[in-house]
SELO-420934 format. One line per 3 residues: their letters; for each residue x, y, z of N, C-alpha, C. Coordinates in steps of 0.001 Angstrom, whole numbers, always signed. Layout:
A = X Y Z X Y Z X Y Z  ...
//
This chain:
XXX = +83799 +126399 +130705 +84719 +126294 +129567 +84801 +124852 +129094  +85079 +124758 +127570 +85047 +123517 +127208 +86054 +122604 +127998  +87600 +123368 +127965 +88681 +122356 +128554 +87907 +121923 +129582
XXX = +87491 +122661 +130643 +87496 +121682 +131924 +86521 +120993 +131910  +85535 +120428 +131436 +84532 +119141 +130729 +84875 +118649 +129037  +85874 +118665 +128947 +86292 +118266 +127639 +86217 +116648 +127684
XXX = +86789 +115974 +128599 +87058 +115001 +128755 +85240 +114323 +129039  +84686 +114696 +129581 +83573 +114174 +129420 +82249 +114740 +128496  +82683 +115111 +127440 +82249 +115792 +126550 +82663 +114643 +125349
XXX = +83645 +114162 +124898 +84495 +112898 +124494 +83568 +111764 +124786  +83498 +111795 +126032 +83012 +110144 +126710 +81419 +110627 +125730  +80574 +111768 +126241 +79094 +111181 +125675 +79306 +111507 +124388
XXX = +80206 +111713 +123540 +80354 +111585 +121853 +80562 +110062 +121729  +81416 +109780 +122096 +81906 +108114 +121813 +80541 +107161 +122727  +79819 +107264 +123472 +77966 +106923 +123587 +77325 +107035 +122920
XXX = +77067 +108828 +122124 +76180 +108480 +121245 +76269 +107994 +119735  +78114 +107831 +119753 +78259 +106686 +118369 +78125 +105648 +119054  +77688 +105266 +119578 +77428 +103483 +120139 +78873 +102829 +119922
XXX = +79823 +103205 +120530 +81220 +102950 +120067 +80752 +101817 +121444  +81341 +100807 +121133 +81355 +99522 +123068 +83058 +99605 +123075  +82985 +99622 +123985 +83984 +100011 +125401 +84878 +99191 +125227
XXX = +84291 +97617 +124965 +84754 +96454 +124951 +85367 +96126 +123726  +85201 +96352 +122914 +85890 +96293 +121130 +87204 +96787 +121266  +87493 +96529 +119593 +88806 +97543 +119343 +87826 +98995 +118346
XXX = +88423 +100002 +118411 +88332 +101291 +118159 +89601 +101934 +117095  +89386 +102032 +116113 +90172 +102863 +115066 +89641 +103825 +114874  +90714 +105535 +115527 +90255 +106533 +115296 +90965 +107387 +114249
XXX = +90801 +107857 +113391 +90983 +108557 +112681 +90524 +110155 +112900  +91713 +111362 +113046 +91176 +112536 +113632 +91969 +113801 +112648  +91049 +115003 +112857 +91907 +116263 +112623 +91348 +116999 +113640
XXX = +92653 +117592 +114579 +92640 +118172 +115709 +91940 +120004 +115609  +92207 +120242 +114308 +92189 +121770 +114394 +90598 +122644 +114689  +89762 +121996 +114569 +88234 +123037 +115248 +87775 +121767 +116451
XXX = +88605 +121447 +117055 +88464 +120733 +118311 +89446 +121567 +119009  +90220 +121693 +118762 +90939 +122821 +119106 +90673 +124081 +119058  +90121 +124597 +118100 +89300 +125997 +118067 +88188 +125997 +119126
XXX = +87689 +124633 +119387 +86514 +124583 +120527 +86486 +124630 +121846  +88316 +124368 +122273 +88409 +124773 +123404 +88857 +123476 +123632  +89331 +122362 +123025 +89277 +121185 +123133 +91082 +120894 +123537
XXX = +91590 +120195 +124754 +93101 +119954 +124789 +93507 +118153 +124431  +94596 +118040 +123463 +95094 +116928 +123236 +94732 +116152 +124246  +95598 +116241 +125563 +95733 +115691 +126194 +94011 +114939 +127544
XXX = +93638 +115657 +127149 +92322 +115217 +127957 +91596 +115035 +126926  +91402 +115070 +125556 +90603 +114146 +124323 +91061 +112653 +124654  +92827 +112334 +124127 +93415 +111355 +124204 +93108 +110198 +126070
XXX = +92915 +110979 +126778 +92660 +110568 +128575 +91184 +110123 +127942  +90401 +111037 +127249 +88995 +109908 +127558 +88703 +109079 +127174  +89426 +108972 +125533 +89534 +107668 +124504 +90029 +106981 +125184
XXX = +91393 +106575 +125821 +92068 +105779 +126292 +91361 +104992 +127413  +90733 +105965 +128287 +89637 +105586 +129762 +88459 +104777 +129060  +87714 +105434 +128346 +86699 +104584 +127472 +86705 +103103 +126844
XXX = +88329 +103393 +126578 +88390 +101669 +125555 +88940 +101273 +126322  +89494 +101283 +127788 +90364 +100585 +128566 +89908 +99526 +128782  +89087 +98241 +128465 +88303 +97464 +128659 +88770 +96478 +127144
XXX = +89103 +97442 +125712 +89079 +96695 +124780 +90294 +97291 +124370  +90447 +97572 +123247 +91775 +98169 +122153 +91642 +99165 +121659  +92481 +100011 +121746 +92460 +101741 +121342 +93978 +101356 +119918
XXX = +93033 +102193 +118995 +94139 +101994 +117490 +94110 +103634 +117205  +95190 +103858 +116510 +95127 +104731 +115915 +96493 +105061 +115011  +96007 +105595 +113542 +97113 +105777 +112821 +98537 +106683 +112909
XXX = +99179 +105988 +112882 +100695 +106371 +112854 +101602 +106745 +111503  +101166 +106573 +110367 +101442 +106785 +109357 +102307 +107981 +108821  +103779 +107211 +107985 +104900 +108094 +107949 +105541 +107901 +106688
XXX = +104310 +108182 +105800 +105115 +108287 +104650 +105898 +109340 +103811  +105599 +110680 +104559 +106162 +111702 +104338 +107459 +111505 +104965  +108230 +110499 +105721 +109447 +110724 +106314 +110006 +109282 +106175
XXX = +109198 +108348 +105421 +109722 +106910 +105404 +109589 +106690 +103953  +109786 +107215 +102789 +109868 +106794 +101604 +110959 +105842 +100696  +110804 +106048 +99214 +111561 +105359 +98416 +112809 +106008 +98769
XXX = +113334 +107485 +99446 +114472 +108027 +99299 +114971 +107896 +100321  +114233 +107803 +101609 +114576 +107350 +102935 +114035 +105672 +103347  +114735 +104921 +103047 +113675 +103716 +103309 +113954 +102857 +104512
XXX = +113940 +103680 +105577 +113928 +103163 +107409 +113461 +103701 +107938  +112486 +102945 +108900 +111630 +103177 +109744 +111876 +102868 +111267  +111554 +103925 +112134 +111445 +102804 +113627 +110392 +103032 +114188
XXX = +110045 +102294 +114973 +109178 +101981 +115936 +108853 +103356 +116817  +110011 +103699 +117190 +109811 +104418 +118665 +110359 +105862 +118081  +111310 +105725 +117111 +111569 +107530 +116437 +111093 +107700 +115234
XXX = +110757 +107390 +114560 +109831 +108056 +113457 +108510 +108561 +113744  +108483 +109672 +113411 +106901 +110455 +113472 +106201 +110225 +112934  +105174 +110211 +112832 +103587 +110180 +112255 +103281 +111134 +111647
XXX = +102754 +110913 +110260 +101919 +112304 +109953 +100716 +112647 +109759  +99488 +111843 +110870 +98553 +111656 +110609 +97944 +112704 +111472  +98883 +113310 +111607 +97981 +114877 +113054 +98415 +114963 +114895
XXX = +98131 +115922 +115237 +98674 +115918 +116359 +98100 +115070 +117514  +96639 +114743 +116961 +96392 +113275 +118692 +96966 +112497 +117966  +97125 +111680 +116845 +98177 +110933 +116538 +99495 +110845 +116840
XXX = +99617 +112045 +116684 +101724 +111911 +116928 +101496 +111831 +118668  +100544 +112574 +119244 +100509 +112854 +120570 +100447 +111349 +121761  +99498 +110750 +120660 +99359 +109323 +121117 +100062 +107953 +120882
XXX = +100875 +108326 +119710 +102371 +107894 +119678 +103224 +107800 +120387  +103549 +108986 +120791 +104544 +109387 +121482 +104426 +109097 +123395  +102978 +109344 +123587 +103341 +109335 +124900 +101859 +108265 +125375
XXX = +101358 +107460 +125368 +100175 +106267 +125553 +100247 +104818 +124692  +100735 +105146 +123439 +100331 +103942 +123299 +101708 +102926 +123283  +101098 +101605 +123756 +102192 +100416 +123910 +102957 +99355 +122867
XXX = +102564 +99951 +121854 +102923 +99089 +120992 +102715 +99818 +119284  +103661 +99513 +118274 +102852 +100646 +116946 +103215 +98982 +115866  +102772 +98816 +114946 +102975 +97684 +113873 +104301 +98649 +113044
XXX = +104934 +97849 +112453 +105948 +97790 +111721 +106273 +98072 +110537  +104767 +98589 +110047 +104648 +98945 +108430 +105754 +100008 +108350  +106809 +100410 +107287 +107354 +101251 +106944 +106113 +102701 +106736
XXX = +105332 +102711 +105920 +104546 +103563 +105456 +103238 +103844 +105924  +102707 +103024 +106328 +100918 +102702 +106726 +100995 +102335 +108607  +102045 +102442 +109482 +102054 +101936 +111026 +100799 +102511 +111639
XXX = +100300 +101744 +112648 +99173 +101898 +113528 +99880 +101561 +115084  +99246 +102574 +116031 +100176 +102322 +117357 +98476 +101986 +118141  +99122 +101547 +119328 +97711 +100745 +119816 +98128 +100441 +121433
XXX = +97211 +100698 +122188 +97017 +100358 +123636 +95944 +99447 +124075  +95824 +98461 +124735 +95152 +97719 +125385 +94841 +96149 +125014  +94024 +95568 +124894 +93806 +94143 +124541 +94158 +93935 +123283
XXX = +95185 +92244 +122761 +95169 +91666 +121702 +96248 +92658 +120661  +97128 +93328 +121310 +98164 +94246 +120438 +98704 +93550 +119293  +99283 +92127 +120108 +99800 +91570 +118742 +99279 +90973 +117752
XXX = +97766 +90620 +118241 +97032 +89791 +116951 +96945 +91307 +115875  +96270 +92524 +116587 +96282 +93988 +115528 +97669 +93983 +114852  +98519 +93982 +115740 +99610 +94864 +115385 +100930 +94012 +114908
XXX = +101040 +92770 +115389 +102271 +92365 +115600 +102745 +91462 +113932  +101461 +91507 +112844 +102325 +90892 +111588 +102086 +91962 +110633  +101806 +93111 +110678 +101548 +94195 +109333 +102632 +94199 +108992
XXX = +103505 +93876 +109052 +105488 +94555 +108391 +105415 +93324 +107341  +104143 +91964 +107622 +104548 +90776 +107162 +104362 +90408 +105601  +102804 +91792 +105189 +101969 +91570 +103789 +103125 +92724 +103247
XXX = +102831 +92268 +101765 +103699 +93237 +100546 +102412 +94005 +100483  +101610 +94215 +101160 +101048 +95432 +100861 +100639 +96475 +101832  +100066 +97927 +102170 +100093 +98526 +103144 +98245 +98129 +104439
XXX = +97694 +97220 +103388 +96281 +97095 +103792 +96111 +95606 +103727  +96570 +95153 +103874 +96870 +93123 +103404 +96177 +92344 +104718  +96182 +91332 +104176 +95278 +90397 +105147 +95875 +90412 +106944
XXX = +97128 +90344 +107213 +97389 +90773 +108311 +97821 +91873 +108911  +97099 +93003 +108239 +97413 +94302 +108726 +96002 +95030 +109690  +96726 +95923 +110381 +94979 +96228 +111590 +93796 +96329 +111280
XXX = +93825 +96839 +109664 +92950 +97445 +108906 +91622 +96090 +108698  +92409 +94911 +107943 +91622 +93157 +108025 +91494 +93298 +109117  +92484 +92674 +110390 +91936 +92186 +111359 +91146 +93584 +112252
XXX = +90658 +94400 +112122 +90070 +95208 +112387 +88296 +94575 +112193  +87871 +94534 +110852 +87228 +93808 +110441 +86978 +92784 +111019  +88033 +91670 +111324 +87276 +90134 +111436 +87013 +90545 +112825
XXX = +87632 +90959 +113545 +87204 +91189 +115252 +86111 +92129 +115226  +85283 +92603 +114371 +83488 +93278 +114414 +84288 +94401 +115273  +85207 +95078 +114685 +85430 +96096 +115476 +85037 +97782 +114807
XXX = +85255 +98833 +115453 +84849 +100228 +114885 +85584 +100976 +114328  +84970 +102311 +113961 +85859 +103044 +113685 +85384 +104732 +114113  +85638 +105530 +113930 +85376 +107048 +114713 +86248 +107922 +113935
XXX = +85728 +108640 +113115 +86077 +110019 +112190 +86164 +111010 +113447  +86711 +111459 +113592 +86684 +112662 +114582 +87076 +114514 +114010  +86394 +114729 +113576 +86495 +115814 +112481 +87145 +116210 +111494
XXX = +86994 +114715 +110808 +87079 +114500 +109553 +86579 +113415 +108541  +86881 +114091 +107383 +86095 +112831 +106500 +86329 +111456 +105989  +85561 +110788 +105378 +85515 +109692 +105041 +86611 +109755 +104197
XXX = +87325 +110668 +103397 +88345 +110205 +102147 +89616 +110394 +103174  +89708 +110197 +104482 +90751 +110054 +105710 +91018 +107924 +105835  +89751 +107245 +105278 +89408 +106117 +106213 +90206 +105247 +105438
XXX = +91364 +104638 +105894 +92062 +103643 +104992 +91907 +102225 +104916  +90687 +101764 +105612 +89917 +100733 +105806 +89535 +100669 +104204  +89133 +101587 +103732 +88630 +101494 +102196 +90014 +100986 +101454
XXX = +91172 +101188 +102019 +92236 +100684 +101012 +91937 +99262 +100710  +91457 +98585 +102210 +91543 +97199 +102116 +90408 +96616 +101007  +89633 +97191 +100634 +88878 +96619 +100601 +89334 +96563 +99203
XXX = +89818 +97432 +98754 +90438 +97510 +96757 +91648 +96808 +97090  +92462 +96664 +97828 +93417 +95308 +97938 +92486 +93820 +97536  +92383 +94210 +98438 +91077 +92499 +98382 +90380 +92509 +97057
XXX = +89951 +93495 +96376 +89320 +93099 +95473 +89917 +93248 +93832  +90842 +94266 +93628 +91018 +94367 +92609 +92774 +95319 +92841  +92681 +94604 +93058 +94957 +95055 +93805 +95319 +95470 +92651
XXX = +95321 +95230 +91274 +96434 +95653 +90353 +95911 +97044 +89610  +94848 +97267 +89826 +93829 +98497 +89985 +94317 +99787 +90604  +94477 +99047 +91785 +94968 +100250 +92925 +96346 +100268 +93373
XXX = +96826 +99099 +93487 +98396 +99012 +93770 +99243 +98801 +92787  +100514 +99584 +92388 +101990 +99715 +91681 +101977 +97655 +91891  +102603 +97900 +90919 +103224 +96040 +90786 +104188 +95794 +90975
XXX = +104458 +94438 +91452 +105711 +93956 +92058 +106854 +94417 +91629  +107082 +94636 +90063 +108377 +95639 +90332 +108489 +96787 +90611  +107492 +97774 +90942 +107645 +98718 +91542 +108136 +98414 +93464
XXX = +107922 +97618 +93653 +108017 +96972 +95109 +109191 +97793 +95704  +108857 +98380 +96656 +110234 +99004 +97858 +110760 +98406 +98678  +111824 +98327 +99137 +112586 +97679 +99783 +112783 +98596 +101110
XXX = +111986 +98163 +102349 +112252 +98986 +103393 +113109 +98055 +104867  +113493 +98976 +105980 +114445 +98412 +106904 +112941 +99107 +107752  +112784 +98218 +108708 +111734 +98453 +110026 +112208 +97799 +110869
XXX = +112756 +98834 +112010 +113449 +98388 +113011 +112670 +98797 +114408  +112035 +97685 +115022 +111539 +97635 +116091 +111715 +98527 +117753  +111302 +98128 +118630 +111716 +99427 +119715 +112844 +98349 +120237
XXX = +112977 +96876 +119907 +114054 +96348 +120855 +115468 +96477 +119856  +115657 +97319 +118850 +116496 +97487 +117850 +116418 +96670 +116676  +115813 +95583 +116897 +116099 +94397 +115753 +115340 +94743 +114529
XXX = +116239 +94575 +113605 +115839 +95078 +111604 +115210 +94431 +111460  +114066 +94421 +110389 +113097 +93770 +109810 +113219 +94288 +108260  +113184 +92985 +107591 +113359 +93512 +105761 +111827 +93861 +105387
XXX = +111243 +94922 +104662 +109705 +94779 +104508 +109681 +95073 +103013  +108986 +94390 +102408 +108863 +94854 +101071 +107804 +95224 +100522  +107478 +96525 +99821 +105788 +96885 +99778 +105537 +97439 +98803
XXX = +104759 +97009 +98433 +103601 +97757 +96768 +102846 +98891 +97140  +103381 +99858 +96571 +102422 +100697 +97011 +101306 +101389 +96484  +100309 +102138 +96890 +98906 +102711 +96228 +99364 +103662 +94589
XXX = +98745 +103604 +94132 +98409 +104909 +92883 +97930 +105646 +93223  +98555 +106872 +93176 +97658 +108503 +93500 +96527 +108444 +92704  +95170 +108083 +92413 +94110 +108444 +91931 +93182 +109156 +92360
XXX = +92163 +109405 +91466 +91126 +110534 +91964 +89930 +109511 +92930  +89940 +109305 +93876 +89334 +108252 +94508 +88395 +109262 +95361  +86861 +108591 +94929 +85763 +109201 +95692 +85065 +108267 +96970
XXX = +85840 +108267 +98174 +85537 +107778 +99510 +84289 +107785 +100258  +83525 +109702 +99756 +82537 +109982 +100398 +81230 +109353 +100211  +81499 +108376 +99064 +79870 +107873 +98657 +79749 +106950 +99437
XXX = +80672 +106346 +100283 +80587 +105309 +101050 +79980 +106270 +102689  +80625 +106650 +102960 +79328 +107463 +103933 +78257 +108132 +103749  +77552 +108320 +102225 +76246 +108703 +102331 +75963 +107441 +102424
XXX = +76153 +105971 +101652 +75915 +105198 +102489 +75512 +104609 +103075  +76996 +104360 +104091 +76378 +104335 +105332 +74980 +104995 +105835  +75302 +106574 +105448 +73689 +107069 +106372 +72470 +106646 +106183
XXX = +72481 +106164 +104957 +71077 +106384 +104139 +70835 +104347 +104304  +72209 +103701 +104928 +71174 +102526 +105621 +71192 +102096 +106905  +71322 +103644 +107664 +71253 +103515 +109286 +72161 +103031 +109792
XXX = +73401 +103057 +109325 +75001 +102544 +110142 +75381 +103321 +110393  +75190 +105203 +110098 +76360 +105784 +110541 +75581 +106552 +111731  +76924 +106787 +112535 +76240 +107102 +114094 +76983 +108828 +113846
XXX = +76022 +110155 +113456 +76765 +111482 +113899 +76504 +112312 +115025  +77512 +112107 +115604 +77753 +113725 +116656 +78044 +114405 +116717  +77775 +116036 +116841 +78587 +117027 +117103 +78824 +117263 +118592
XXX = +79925 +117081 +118267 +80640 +117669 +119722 +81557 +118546 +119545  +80309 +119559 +120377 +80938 +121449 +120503 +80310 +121514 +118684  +81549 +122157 +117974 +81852 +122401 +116302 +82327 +121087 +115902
XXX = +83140 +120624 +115933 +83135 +119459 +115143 +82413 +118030 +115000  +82194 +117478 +113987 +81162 +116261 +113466 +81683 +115178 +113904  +81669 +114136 +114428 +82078 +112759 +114687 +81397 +111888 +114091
XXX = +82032 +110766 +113274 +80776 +109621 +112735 +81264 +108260 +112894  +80698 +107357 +113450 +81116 +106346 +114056 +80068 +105170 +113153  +80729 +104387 +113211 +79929 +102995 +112663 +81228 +101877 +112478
XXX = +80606 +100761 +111995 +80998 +99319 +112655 +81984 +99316 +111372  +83007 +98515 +111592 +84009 +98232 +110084 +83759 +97652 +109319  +83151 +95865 +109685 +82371 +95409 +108886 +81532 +95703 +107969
XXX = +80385 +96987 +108754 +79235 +97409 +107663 +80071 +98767 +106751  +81145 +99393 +106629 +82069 +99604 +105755 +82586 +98666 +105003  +83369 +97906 +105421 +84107 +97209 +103812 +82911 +95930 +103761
XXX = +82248 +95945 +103915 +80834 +95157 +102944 +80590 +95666 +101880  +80056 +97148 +101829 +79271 +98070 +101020 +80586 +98061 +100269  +82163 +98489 +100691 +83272 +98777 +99672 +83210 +97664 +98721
XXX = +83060 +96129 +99380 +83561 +94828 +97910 +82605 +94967 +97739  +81527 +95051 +98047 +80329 +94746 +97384 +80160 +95440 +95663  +80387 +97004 +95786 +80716 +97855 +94807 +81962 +97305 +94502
XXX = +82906 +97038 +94386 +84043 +96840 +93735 +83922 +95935 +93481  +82597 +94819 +93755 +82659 +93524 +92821 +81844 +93342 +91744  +81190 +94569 +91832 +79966 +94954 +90842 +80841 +96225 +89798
XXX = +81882 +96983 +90188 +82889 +97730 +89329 +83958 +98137 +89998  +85096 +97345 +89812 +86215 +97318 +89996 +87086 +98753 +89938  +86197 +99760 +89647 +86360 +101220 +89086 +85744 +101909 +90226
XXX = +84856 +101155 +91138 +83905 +101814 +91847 +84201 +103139 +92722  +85296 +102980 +92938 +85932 +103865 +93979 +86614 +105123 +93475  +86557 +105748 +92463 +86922 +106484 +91483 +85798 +107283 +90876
XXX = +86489 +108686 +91361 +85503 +109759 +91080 +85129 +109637 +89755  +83966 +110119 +89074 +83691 +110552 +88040 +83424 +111770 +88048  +83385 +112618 +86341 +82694 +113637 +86266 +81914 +114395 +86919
XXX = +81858 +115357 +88119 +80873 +116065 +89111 +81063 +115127 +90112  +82148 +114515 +90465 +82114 +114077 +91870 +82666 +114747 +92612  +82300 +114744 +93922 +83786 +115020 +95075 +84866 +114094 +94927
XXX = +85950 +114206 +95084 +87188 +113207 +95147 +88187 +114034 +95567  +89557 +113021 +95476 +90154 +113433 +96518 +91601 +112793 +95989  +92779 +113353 +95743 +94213 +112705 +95204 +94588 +112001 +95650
X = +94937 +110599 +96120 +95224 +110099 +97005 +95461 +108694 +96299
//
């Protein structure tokens, strides 16, 4: 049965994305035909964690369905995630630390928490120069789709921050005024610009990737895994967004995605 080699079923997926042990790791997941495969939270989350125990395990925490303009407080340790159940799962019970973003938080176990994690509450924006997403990047670190797609990867936010912000992000007077209150109780004022729902086409950035030998796919069991480096992502993103500032935006007969 899958459960009882699940856990090392995990380990040679995250091998044959050439994920190193030693890095930081941003996973991005949807649990549901990993779950149809026989696959349990809790021994997925045991092998990731065993695997990167050497470097930094990230993963999104993101609560904007419960931290908005109408609710605008956040905490650390009780607000949920709505990024799926190894997310909330790994929230809740592994990881040591989550960043402070009202809307965009990332929770994280192992090496260098606070250089990832400890100033995202600090940029007015949800993808800004000191949020996990950059320093994700400057530390040559990864990332791992875990049965799901590229219009999941918010690494691409950064890269339309960086390049053409008034494009993609509401303007300063739209700016929210949020309370982010830490696990030791103490308030934090955060103030943040946030994205435009547009028709944004993500997936051209993983053909891509494939088509110049960065993206690493596995199936493990039914579901697809695709792994590759962050760097060789938001290269290809400014690169196009410095050549059309539009780049990221479906056209006519594209796939895209509301967001």
């Amino acid at each position: 049965m899958v459960a009882h080699n699940g856990k090392q079923k995990i380990w040679a997926m995250l091998e044959a994305c050439r994920i190193r042990p030693n890095s930081c790791l941003l996973v991005h997941s949807a649990f549901r035909r990993f779950s149809r495969a026989g696959f349990a939270v809790d021994d997925v989350l045991e092998a990731l964690t065993d695997y990167m125990s050497a470097g930094t395990l990230l993963l999104p925490t993101m609560s904007w369905r419960y931290t908005n303009q109408k609710n605008p407080f956040f905490h650390e340790i009780s607000t949920p995630s709505n990024t799926g159940i190894l997310s909330e799962g790994f929230r809740q019970n592994l990881a040591e630390r989550r960043s402070l973003h009202p809307t965009h938080s990332v929770a994280g176990i192992g090496r260098d928490l606070d250089y990832f994690l400890g100033e995202h509450h600090l940029d007015r924006t949800p993808c800004g120069a000191r949020s996990p997403f950059k320093r994700l990047i400057d530390a040559d670190g990864q990332i791992l789709m875990m049965g799901i797609g590229m219009d999941c990867c918010t690494l691409l936010h950064q890269a339309e921050e960086e390049v053409a912000i008034d494009v993609y992000l509401k303007g300063e007077s739209e700016a929210v005024e949020y309370t982010s209150t830490d696990r030791n109780n103490v308030d934090h004022k955060v103030t943040v610009r946030h994205h435009y729902l547009m028709k944004r086409n993500y997936w051209q950035y993983q053909d891509r990737l494939h088509y110049g030998g960065q993206l690493r796919s596995v199936r493990c069991g039914a579901p697809i895994c695709n792994g590759f480096d962050a760097r060789d992502l938001s290269a290809l993103a400014i690169e196009s967004l410095r050549a059309d500032k539009f780049a990221v935006l479906g056209c006519d007969g594209d796939r895209y995605r509301m967001m």
